[in-house]
Z-matrix of the N, CA and C atoms (Angstrom, degrees):
N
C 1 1.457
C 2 1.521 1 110.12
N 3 1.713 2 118.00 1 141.39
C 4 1.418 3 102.62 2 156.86
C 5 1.130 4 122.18 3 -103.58
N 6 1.319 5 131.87 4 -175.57
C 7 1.446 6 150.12 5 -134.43
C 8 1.649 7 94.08 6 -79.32
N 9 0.925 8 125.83 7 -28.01
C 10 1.564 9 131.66 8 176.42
C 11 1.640 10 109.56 9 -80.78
N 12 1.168 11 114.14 10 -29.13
C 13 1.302 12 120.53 11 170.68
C 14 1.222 13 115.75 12 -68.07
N 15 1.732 14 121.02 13 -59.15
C 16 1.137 15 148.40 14 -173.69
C 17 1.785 16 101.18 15 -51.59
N 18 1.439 17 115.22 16 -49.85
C 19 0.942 18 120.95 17 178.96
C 20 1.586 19 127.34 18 -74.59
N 21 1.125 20 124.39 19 -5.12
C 22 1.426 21 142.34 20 -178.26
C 23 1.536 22 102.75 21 -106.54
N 24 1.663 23 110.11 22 -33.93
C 25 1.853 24 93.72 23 164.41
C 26 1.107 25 131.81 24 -79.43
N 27 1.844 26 98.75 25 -22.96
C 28 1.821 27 99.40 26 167.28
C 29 1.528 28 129.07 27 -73.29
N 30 1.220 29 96.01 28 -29.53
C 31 1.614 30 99.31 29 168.52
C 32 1.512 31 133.26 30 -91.94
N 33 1.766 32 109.96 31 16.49
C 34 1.543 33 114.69 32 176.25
C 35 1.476 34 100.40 33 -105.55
N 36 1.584 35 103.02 34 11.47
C 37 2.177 36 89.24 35 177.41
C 38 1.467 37 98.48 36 -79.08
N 39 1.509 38 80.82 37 162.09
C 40 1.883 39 92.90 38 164.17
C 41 1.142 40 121.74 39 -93.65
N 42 1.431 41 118.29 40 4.30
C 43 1.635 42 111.39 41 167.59
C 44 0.968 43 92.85 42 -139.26
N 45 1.660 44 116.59 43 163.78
C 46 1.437 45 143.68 44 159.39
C 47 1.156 46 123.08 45 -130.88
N 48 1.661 47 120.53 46 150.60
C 49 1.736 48 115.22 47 130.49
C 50 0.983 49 157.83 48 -136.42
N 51 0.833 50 142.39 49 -168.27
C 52 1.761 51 126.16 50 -172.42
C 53 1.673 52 93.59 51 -113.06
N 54 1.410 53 143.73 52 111.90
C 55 1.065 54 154.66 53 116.58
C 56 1.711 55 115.54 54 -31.70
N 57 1.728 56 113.77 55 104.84
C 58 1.562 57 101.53 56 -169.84
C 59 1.637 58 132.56 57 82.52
N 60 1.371 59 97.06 58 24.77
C 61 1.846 60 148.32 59 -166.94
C 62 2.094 61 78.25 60 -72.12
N 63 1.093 62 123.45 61 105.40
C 64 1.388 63 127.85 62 169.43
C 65 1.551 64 113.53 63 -99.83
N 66 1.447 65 108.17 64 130.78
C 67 1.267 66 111.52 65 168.72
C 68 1.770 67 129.60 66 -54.20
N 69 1.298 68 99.71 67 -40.92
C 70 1.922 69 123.50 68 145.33
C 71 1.142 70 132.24 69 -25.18
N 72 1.286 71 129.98 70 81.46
C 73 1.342 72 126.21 71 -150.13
C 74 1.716 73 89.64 72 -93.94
N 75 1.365 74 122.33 73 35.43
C 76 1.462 75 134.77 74 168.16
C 77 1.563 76 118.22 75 -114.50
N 78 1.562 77 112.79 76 -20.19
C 79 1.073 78 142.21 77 -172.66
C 80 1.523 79 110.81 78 -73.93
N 81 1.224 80 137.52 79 109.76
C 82 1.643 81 135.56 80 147.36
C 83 1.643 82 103.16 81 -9.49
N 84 1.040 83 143.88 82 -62.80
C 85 1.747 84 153.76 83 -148.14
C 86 1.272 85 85.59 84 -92.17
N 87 1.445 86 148.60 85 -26.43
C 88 1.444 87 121.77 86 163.71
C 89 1.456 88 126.77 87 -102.14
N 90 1.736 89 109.71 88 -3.36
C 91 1.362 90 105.05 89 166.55
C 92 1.693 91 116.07 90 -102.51
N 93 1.245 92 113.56 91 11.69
C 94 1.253 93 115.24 92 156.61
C 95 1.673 94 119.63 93 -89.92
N 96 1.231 95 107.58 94 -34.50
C 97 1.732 96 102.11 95 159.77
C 98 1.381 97 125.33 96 -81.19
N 99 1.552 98 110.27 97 -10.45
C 100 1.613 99 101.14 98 159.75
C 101 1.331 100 109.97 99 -68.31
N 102 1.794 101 119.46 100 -39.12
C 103 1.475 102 113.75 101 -157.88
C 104 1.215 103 95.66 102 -62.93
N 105 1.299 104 134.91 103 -43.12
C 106 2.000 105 125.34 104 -171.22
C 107 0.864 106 71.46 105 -79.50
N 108 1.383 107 158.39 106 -124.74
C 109 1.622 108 138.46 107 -112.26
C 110 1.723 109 108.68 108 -23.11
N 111 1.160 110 109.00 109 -72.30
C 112 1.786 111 132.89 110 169.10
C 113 1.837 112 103.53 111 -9.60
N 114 1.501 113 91.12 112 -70.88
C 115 1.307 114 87.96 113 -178.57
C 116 1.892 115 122.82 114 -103.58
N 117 0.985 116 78.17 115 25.36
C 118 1.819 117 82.75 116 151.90
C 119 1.505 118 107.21 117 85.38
N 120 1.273 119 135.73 118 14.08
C 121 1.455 120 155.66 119 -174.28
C 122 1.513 121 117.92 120 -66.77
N 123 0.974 122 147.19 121 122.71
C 124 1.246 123 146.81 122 134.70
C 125 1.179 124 130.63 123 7.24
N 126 1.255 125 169.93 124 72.80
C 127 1.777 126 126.75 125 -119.90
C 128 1.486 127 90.34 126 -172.13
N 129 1.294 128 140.99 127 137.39
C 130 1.389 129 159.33 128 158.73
C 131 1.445 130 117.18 129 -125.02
N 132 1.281 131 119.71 130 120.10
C 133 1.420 132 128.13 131 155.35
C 134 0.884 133 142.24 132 -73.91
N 135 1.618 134 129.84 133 117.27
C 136 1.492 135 130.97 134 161.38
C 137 1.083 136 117.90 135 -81.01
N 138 1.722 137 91.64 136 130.59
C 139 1.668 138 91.92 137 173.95
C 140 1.468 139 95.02 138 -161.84
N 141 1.264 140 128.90 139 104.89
C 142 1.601 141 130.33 140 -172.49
C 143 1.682 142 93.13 141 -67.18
N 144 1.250 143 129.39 142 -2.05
C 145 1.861 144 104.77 143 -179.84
C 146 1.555 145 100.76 144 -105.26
N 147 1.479 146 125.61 145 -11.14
C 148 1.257 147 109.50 146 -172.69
C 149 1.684 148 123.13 147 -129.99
N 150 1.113 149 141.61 148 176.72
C 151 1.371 150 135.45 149 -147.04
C 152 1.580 151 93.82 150 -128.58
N 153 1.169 152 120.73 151 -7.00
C 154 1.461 153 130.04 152 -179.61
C 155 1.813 154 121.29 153 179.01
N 156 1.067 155 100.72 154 138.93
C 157 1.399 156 105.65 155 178.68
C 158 1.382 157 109.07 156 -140.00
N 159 1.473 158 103.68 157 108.47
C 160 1.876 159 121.48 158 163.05
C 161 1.549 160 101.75 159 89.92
N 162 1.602 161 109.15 160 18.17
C 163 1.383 162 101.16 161 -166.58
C 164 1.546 163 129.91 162 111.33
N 165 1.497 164 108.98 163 -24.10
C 166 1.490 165 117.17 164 172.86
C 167 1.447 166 113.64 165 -118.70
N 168 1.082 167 110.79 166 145.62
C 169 1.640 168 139.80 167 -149.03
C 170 2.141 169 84.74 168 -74.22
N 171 1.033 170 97.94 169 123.23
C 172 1.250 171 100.60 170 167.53
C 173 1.356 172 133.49 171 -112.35
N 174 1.181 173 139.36 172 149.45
C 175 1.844 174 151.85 173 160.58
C 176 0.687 175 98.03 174 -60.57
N 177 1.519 176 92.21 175 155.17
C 178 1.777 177 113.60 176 -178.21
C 179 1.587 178 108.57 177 -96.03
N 180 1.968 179 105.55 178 -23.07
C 181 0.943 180 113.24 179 175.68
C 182 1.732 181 121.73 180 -167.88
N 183 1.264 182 104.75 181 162.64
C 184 1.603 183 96.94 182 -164.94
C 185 1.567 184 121.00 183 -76.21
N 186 1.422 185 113.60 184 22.21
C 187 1.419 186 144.91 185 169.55
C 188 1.442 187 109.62 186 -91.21
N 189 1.366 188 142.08 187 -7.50
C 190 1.299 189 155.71 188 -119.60
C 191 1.758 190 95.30 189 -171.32
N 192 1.015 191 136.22 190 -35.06
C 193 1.474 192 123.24 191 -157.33
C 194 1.579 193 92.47 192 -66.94
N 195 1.126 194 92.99 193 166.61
C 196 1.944 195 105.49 194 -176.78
C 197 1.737 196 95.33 195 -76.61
N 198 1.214 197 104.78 196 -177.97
C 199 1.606 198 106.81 197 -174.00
C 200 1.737 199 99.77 198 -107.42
N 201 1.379 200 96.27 199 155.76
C 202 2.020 201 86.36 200 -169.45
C 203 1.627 202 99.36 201 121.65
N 204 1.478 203 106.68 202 -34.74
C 205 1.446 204 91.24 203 -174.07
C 206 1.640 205 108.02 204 -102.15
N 207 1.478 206 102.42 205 137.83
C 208 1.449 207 132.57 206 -163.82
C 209 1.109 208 119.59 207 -106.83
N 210 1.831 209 124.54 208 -35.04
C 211 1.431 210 100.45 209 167.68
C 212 1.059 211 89.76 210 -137.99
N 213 1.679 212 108.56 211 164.34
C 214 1.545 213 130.48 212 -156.24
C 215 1.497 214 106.88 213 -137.40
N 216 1.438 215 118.28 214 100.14
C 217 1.404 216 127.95 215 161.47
C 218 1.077 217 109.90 216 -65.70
N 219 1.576 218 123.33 217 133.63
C 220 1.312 219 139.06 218 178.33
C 221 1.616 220 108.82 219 -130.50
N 222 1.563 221 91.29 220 126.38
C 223 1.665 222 97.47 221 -162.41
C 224 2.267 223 85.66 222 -144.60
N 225 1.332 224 88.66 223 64.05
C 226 1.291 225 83.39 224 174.45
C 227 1.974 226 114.56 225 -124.69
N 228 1.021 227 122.76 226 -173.93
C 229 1.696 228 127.75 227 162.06
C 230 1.984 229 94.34 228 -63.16
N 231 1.233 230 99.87 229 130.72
C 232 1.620 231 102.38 230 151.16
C 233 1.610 232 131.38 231 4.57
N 234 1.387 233 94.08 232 -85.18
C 235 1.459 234 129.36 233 178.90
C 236 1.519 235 113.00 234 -45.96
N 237 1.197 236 106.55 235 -60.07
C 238 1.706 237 124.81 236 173.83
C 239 1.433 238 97.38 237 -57.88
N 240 1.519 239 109.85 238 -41.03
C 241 1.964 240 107.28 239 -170.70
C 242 1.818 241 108.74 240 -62.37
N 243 1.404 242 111.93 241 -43.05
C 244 1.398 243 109.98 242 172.76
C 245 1.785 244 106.76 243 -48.42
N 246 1.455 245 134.12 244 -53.46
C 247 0.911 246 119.20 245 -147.91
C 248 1.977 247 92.76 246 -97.99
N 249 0.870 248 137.96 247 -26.19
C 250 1.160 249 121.16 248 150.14
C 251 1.429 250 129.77 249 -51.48
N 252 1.277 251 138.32 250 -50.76
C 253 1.547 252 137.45 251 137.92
C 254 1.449 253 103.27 252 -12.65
N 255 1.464 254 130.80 253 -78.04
C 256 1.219 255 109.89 254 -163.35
C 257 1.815 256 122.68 255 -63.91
N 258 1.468 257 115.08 256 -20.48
C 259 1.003 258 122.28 257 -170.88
C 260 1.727 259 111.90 258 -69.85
N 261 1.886 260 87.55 259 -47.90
C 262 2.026 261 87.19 260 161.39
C 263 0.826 262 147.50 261 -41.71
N 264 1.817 263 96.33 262 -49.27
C 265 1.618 264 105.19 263 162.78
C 266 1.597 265 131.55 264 -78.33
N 267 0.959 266 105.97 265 -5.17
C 268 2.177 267 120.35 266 162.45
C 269 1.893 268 92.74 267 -86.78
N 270 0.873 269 150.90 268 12.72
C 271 1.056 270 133.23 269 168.32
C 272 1.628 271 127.63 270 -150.84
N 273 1.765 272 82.91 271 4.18
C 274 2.080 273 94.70 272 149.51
C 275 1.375 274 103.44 273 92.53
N 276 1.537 275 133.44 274 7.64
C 277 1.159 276 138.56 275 175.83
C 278 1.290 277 101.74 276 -71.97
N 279 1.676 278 130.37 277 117.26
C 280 1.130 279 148.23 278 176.05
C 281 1.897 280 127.20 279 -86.54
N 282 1.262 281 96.14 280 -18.81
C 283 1.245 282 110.34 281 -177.68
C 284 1.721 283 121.57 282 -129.13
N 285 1.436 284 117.81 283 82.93
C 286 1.584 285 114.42 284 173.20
C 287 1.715 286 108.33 285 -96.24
N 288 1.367 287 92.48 286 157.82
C 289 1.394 288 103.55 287 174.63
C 290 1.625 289 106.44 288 -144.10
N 291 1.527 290 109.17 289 119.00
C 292 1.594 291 114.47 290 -153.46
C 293 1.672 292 85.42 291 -99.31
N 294 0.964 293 115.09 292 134.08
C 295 1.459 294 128.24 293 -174.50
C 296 2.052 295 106.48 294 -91.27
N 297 1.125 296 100.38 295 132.89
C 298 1.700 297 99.22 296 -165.46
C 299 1.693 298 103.65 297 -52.60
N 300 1.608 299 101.48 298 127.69
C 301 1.209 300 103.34 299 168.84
C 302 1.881 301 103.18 300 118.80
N 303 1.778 302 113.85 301 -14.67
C 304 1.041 303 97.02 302 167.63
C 305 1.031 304 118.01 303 -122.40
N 306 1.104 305 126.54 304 -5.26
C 307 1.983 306 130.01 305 155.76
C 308 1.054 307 112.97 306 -42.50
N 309 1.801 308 110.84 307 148.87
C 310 0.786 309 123.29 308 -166.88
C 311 1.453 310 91.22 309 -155.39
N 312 1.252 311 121.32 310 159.44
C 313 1.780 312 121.98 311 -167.97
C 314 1.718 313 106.49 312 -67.53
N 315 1.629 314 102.83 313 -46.40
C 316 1.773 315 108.11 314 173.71
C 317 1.105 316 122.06 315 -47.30
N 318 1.836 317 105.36 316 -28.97
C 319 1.344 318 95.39 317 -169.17
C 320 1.543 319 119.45 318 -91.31
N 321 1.783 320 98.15 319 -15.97
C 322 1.334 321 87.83 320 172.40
C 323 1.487 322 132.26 321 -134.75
N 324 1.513 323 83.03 322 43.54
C 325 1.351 324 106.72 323 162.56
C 326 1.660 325 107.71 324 -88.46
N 327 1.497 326 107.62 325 -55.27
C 328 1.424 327 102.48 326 166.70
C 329 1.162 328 138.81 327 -55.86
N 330 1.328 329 132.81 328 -38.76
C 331 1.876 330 138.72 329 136.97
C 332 1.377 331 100.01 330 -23.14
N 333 1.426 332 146.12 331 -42.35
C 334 0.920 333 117.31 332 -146.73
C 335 1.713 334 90.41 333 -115.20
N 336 0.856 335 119.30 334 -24.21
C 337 1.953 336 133.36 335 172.14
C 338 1.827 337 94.26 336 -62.17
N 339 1.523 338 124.23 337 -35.56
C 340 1.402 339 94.13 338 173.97
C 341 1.258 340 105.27 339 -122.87
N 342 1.301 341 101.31 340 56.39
C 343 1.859 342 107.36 341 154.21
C 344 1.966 343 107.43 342 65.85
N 345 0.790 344 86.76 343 5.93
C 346 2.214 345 91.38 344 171.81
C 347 1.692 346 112.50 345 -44.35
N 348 1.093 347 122.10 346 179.12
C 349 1.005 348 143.07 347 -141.56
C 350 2.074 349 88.67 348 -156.39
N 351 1.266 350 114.53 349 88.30
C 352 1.296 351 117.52 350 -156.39
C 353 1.444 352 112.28 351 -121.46
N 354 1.605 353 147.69 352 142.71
C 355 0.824 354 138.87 353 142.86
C 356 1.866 355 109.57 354 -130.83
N 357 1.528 356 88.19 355 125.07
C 358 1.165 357 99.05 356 170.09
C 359 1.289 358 121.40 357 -164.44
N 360 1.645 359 111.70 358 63.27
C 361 1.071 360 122.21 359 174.77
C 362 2.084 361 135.73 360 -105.33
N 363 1.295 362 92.54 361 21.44
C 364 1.059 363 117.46 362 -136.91
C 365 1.588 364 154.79 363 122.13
N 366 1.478 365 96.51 364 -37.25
C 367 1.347 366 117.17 365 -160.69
C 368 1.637 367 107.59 366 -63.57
N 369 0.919 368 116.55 367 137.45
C 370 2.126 369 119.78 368 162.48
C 371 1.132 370 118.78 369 -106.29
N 372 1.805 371 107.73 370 119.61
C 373 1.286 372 108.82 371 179.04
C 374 2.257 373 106.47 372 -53.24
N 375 1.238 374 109.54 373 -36.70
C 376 1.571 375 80.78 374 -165.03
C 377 1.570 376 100.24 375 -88.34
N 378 1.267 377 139.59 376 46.98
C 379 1.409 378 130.12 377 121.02
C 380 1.112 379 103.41 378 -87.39
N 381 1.112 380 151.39 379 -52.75
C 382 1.485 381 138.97 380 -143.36
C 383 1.002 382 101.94 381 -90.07
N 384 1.306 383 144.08 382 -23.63
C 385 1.925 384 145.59 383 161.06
C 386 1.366 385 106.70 384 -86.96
N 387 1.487 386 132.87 385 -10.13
C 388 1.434 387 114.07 386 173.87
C 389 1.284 388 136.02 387 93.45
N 390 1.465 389 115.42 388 6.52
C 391 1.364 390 163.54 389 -154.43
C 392 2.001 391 83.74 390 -64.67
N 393 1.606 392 101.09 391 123.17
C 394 1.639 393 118.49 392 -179.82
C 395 1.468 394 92.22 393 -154.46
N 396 1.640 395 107.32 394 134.85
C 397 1.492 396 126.17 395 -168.36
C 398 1.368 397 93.41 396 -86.81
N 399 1.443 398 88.30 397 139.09
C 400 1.525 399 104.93 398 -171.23
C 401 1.624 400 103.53 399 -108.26
């Protein structure tokens, strides 16, 4: 598939989440869960420090998300991105999209060792959804 492809399967699930879901409405991790908020998405936040973000009840971790959700924005440090990767893949999430700045080679070498549905070439979900601060 290319990157236009890749990107049209991550965004036809019916659930999502934001991995790195910030209480900071200055933060990358909270204007990517506004942008699915924005457009009307399904959307749960991880964030092991907080009990809610923007209004929705959040995880502590992506080991924890309800089942249903299919692709997984990752807007974390590197390091944290390896161990979220593995947690996706123990819990059947088929579709990540590593937001520039948190890839890391482990992580997506392994996305791609169990057959994922991956973008991480650069790309930002809030250009490609259209993402305007509300």
């Amino acid at each position: 598939m290319d990157i236009t492809e890749r990107i049209a399967q991550f965004l036809a699930a019916d659930g999502f989440a934001v991995a790195g879901a910030s209480t900071n409405r200055e933060k990358y991790g909270n204007k990517v869960l506004r942008c699915y908020m924005q457009h009307g998405k399904h959307v749960v936040p991880v964030n092991p420090h907080a009990v809610q973000v923007e209004g929705l009840p959040s995880v502590t971790s992506v080991s924890e998300l309800p089942d249903g959700i299919q692709s997984l924005s990752i807007i974390t440090p590197p390091q944290i991105t390896d161990k979220v990767v593995e947690e996706a893949i123990a819990k059947g999430i088929r579709n990540i999209w590593m937001q520039p700045g948190a890839q890391s080679p482990q992580s997506i070498q392994r996305c791609e060792d169990a057959g994922l549905n991956l973008i991480a070439d650069g790309s930002c979900v809030l250009v490609v959804m259209g993402y305007h601060e509300s």
